[in-house]
C-alpha positions as CSV (number, residue, x, y, z in Angstrom):
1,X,0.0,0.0,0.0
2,X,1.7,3.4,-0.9
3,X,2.2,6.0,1.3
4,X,-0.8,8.0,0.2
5,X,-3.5,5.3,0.3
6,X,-1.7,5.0,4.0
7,X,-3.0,8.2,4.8
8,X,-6.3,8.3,2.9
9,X,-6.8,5.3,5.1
10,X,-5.8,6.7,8.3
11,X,-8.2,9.7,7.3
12,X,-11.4,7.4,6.6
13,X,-10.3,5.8,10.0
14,X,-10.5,9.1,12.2
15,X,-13.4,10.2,10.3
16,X,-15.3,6.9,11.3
17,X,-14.4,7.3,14.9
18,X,-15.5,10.8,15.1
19,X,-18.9,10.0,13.0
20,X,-19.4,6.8,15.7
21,X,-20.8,7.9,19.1
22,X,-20.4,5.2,22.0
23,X,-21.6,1.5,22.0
24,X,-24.6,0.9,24.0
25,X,-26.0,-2.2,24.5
26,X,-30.1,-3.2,23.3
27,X,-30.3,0.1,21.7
28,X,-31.8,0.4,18.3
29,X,-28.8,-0.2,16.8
30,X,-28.2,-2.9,18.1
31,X,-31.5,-4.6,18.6
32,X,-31.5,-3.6,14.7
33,X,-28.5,-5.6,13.8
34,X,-29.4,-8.7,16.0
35,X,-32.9,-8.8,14.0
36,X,-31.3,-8.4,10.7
37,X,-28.5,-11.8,12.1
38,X,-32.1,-13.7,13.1
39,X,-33.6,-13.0,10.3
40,X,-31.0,-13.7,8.0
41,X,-30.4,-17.2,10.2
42,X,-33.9,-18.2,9.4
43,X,-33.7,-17.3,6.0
44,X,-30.2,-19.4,5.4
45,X,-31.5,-22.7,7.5
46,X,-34.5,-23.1,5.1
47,X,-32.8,-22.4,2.0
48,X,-29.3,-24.7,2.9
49,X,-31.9,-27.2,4.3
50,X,-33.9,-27.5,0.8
51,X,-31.2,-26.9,-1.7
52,X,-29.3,-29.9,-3.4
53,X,-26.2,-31.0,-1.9
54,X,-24.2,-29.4,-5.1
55,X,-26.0,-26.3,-4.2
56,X,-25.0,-26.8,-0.1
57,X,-21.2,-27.2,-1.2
58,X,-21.0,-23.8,-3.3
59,X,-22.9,-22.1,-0.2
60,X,-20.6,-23.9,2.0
61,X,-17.8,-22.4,0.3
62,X,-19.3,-18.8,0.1
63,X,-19.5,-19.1,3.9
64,X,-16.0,-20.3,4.3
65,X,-14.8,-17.5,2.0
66,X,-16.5,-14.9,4.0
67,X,-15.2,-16.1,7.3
68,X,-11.0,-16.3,6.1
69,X,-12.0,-12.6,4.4
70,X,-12.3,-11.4,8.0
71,X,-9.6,-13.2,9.5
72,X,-7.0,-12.2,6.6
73,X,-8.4,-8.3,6.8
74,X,-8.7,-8.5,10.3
75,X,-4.4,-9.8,10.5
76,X,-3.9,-7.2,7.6
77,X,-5.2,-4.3,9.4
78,X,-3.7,-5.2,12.5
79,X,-0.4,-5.8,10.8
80,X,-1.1,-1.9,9.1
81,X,-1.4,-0.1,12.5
82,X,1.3,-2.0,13.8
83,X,-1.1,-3.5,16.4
84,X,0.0,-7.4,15.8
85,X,1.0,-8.9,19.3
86,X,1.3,-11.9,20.9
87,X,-1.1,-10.6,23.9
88,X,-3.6,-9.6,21.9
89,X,-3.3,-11.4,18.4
90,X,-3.2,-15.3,18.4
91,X,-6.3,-17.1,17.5
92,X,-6.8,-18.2,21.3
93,X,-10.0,-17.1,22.3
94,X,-13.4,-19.1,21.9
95,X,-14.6,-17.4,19.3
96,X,-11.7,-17.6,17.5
97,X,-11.4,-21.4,17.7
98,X,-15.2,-21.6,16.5
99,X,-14.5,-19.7,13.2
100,X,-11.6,-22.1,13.3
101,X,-13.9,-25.2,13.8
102,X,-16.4,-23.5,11.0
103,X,-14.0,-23.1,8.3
104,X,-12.7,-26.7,8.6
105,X,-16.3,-28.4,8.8
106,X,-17.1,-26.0,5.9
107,X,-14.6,-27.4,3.6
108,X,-13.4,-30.6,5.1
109,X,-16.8,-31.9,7.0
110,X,-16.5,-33.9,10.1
111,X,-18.4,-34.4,13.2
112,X,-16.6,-33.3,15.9
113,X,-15.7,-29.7,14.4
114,X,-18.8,-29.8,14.0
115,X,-19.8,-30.4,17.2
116,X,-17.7,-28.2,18.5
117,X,-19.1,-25.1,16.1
118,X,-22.5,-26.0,17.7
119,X,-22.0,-26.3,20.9
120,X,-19.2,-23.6,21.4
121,X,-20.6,-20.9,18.9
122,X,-23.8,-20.6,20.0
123,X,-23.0,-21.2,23.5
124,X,-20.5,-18.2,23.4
125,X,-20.7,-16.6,20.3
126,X,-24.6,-16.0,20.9
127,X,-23.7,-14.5,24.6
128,X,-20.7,-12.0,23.0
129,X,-22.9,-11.1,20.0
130,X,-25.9,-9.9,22.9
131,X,-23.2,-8.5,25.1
132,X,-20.6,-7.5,22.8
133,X,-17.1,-6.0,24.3
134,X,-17.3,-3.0,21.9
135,X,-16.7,0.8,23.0
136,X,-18.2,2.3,20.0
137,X,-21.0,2.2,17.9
138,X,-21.8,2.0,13.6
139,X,-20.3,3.7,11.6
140,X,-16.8,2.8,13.5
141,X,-14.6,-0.2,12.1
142,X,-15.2,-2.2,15.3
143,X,-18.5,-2.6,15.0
144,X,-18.7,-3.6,11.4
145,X,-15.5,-5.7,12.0
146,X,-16.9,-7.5,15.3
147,X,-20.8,-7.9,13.9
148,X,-18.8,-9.2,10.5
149,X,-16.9,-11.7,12.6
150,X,-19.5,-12.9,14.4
151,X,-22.6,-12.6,12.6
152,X,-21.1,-14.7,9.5
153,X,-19.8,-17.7,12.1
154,X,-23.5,-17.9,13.3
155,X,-24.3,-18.1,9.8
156,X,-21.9,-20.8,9.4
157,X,-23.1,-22.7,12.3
158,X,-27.0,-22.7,11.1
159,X,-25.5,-23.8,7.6
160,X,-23.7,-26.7,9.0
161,X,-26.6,-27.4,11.0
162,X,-29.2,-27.6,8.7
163,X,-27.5,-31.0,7.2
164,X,-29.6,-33.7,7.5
165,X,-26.0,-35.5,9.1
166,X,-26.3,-33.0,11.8
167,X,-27.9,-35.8,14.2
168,X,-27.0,-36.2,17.8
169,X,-24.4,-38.2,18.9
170,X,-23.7,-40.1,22.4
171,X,-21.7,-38.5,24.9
172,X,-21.8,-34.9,22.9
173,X,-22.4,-33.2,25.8
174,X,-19.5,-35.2,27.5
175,X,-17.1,-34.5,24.9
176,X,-18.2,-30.7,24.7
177,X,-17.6,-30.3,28.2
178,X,-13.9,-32.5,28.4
179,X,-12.8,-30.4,25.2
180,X,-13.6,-27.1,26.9
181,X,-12.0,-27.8,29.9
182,X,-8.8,-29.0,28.5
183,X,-9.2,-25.4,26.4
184,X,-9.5,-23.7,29.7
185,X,-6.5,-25.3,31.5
186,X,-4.1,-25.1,28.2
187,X,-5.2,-21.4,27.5
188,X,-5.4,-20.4,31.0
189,X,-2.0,-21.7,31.5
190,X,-0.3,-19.6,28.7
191,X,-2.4,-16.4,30.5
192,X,-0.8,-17.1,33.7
193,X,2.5,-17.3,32.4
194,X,2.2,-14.8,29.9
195,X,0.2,-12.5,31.8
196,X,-2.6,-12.1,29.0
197,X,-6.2,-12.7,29.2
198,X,-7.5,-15.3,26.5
199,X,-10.6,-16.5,26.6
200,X,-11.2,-13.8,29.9
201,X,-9.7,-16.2,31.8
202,X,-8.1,-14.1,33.9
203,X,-10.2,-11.1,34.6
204,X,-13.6,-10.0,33.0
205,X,-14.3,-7.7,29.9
206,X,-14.2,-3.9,30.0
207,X,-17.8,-3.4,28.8
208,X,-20.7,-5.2,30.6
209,X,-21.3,-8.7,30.2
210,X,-22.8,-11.9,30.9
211,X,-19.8,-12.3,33.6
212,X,-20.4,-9.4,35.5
213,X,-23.1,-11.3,36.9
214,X,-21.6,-14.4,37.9
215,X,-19.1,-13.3,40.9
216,X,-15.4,-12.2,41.1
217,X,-12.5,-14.2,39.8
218,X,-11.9,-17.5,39.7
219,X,-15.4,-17.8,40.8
220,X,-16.9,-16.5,37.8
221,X,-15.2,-20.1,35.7
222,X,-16.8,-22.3,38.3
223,X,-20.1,-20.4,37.3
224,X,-19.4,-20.5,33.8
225,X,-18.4,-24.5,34.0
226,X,-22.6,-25.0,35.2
227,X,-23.9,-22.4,32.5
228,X,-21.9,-24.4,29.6
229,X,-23.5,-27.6,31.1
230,X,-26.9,-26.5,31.2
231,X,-26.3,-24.6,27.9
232,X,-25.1,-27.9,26.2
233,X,-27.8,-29.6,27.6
234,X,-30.5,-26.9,25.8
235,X,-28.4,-27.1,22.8
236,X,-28.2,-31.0,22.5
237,X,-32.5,-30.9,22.8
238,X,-32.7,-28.0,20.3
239,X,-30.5,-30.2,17.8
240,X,-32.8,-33.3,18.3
241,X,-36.2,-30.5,17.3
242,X,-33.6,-29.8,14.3
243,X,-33.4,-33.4,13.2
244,X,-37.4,-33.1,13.0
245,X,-37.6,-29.8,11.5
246,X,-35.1,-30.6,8.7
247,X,-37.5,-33.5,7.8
248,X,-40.6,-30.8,7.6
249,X,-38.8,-28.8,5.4
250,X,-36.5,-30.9,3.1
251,X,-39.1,-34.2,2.6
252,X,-37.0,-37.2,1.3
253,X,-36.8,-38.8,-2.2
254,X,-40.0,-39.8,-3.9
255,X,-40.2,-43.3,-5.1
């Protein structure tokens, strides 16, 4: 990038700050842009549930595309501003490994990534898109960055969900709840040696959350550890309604 479209850049940037006024949680805005994520949830499940499975592996691959397009512009930018760190720039937090597990079931199906996009990325990704950890509002880059990120994984994950393989599997909720834990210990452990705060491990978000509810730390992971269980639990009955709705909407073969 040359030195002017540096600065034409930088100029866009400031001007987008100083349009943006302050992030507020469940105000229009953003009561606005959780509809138009519903909505266009709803409107994906019954299309990817009825189209042919040709048609399923070129939406598949639209979905994938759109997910590494904010990962590479989210590295690019960050490698622009000279903001790339190891604190704050390793794909270690949940979300992060749930676009991970999205991409890979996207292009390269299998259950368990599966499994984990379900269960983690609407477990967590729901809770930060309600409460996101944003400081200011559209028109600013973070917003349309964060809702980018995380609107198209929820995307991804009612995609992958509306195949009629999606069926429950024994011990999900055992597995779910063995793989997060070992994500906890091995993340938590590189925070406490490193000091940084993956995952909010360590210490809660800056804007309001779901955790400011749940104590002070470490107490707030022992409350999370019975939220992801009951969570899981919901999650595992909703994907058993799925199995029945996907026959409603996508009847089999006709002799």
């Amino acid at each position: 990038m040359t030195n002017a479209a540096l600065f034409n850049s930088s100029i866009a940037n400031r001007q987008s700050s100083i349009l943006a006024t302050a992030f507020h949680a469940f105000d229009n805005q953003h009561l606005t842009t959780l509809g138009l994520i519903l909505i266009s949830c709803v409107l994906l499940f019954y299309v990817a549930a009825s189209c042919t499975s040709a048609a399923r592996k070129w939406l598949g691959g639209i979905l994938g595309a759109i997910l590494l397009s904010y990962a590479a512009c989210l590295y690019v930018q960050k490698g622009l501003t000279h903001a790339l760190s190891l604190e704050y720039s390793l794909p270690l937090d949940l979300c992060d490994l749930v676009l991970i597990a999205c991409v890979v079931s996207l292009f390269r199906p299998n259950r368990f990534t599966t499994e984990i996009a379900y269960f983690w990325g609407l477990g967590g990704v729901v809770q930060a898109t309600v409460t996101p950890d944003l400081a200011t509002a559209f028109p600013s880059w973070g917003f349309v960055q964060f809702f980018w990120g995380h609107g198209a994984t929820l995307l991804a994950i009612v995609f992958l969900a509306s195949d009629l393989d999606f069926k429950p599997r024994k011990n999900s909720i055992l597995r779910m709840m063995v793989a997060l834990n070992i994500y906890a210990l091995a993340v938590g452990g590189i925070n406490a040696v490193a000091g940084w705060n993956y995952g909010y491990l360590c210490r809660k978000p800056s804007m309001p959350s779901l955790l400011d509810w749940l104590g002070p730390w470490p107490w707030y992971l022992l409350s999370l550890e019975l939220i992801a269980f009951l969570t899981f639990l919901i999650l595992d009955l909703f994907r058993r309604l799925l199995v029945w709705l996907r026959g409603a909407i996508r009847p089999g073969p006709k002799p």
